[in-house]
PLY file of the C-alpha trace (Angstrom):
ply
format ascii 1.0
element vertex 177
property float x
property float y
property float z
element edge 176
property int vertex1
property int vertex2
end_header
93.71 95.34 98.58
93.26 92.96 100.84
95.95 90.24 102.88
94.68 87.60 100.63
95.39 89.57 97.25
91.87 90.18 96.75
90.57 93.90 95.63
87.00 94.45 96.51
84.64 97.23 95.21
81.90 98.18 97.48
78.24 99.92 96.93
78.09 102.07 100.65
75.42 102.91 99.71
74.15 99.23 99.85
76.83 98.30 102.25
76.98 95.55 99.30
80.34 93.99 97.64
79.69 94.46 94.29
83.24 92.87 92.66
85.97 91.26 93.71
89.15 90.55 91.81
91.86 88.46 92.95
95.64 88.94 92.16
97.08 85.52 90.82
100.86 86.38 91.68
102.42 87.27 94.57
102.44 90.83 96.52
104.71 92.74 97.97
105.25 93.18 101.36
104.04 96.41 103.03
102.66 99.10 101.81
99.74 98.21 99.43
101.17 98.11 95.66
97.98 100.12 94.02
97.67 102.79 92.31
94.04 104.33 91.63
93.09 106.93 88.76
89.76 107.78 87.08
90.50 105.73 84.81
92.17 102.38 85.88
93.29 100.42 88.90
96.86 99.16 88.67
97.98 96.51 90.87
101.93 95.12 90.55
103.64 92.15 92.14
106.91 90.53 93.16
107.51 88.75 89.74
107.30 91.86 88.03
103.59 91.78 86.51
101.59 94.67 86.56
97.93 94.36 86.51
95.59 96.96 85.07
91.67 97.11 86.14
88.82 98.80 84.65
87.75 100.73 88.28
83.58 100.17 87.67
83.90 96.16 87.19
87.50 95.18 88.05
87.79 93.42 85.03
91.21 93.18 83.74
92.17 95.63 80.93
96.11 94.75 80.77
98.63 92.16 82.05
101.80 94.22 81.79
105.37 91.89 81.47
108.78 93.40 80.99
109.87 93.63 84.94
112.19 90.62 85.93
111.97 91.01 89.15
109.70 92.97 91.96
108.02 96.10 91.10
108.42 99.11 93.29
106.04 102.05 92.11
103.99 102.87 89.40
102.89 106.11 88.85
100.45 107.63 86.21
102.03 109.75 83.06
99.70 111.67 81.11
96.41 110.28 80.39
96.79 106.81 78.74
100.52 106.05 79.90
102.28 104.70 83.17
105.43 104.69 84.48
107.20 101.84 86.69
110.49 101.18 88.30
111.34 98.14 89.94
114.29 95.78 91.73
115.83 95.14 87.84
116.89 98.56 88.58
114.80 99.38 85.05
112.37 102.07 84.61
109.27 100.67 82.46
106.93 103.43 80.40
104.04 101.52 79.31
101.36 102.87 76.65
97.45 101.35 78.18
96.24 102.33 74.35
98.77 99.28 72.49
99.48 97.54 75.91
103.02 97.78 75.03
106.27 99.14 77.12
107.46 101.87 74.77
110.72 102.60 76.45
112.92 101.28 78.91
115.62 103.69 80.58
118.20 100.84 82.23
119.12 102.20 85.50
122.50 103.05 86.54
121.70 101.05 90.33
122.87 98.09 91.26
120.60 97.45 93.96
117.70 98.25 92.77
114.55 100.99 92.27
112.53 101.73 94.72
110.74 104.92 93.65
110.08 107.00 90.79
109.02 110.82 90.46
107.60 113.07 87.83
109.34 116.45 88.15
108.29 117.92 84.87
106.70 116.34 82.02
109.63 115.25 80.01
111.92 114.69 83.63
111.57 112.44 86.68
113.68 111.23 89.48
114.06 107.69 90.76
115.62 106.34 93.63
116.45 103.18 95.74
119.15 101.44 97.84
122.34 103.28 96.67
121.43 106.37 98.61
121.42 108.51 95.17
118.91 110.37 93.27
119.01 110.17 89.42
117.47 112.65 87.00
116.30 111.50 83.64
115.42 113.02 80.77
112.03 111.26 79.15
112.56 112.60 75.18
116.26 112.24 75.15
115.49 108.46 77.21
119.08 109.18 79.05
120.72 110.12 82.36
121.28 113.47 82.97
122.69 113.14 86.10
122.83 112.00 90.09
122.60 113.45 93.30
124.09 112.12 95.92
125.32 112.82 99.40
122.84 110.39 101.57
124.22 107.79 103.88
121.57 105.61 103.67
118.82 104.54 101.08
116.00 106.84 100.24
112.64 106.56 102.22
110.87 109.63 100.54
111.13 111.99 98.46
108.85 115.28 97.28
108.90 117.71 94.65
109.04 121.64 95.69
108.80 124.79 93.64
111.72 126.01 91.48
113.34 122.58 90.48
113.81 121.58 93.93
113.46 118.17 95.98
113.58 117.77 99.37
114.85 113.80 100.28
114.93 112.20 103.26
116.98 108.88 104.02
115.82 105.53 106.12
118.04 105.15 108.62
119.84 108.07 109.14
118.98 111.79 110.32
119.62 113.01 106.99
117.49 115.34 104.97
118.66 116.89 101.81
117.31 120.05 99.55
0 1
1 2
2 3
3 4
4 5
5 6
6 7
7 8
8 9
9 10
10 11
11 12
12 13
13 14
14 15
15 16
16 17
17 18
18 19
19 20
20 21
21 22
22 23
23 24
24 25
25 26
26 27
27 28
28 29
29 30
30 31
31 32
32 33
33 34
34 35
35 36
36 37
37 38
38 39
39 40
40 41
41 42
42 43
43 44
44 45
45 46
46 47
47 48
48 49
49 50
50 51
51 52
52 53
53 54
54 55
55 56
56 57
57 58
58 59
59 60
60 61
61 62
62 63
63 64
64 65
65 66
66 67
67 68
68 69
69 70
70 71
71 72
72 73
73 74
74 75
75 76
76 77
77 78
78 79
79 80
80 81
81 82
82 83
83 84
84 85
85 86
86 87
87 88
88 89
89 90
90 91
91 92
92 93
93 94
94 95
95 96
96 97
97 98
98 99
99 100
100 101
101 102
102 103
103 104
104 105
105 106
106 107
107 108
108 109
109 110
110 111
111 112
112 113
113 114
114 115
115 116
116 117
117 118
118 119
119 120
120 121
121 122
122 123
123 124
124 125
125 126
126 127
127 128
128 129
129 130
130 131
131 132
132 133
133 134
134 135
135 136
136 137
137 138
138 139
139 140
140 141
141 142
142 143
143 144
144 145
145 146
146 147
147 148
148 149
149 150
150 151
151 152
152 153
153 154
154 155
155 156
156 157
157 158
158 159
159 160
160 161
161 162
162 163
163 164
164 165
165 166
166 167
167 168
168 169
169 170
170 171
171 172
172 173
173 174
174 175
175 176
């Protein structure tokens, strides 16, 4: 994804450009917002759109509204679903099959969602500028709970064996289990 929004599929073989797409919102600043799968491309932006690309052409499969505001992550949940959590402090589940959101779990954040986590297939973890963790339960679409103890907003987190996370916060030495 390049500086101009453009996303460009190559032949190396060739060294030829064989597509080019270009994103007609705006993107986020920093890290690239893309995620790649075997079977789609999905690009999201500061309004809250997410894109979805067939990978061979780049033609676009699904233009994905319910976000009001910038879109964090989006992360891939079973074969035809994704997930997304963004500033609105909502986390989006989105079928690619109807090109629908099928359920919205409000989050309990003021500040906003920064990242999202499968832990199991009916549980994930999201995250953002309140320095807390929340577990939610997918089939019951509620809370379960929070952990907190960070003093500073999450920068990563990743899933161990056993149930366990290990989080780390921006600006602070602070790394939890």
């Amino acid at each position: 994804l390049r500086h101009d929004h453009s996303l460009e599929r190559w032949d190396l073989s060739n060294h030829e450009r064989t597509n080019t797409w270009t994103c007609p919102s705006a993107l986020p600043i920093g890290d690239a917002p893309l995620l790649i799968t075997d079977d789609v491309i999905v690009v999201w932006t500061i309004a809250g759109d997410l894109f979805v690309l067939e990978p061979p052409t780049l033609q676009l499969r699904a233009h994905l509204k319910g976000h009001n505001d910038l879109v964090s992550q989006v992360i891939a949940y079973g074969e035809h679903e994704l997930i997304s959590c963004g500033h609105d402090a909502d986390i989006r589940r989105w079928d690619l099959r109807t090109q629908q959101c099928v359920q919205v779990l409000s989050g309990e954040s003021p500040h906003g969602l920064t990242g999202v986590m499968l832990v199991s297939d009916d549980r994930l973890v999201s995250w953002g500028f309140d320095n807390t963790l929340s577990v939610w339960s997918l089939s019951e679409a509620k809370l379960k709970g929070h952990l907190i103890g960070h003093t500073s907003s999450l920068s990563e987190v990743i899933a161990l064996s056993n149930d366990r996370l290990v989080s780390c916060a921006d600006f602070a030495d602070d790394v939890r289990i």
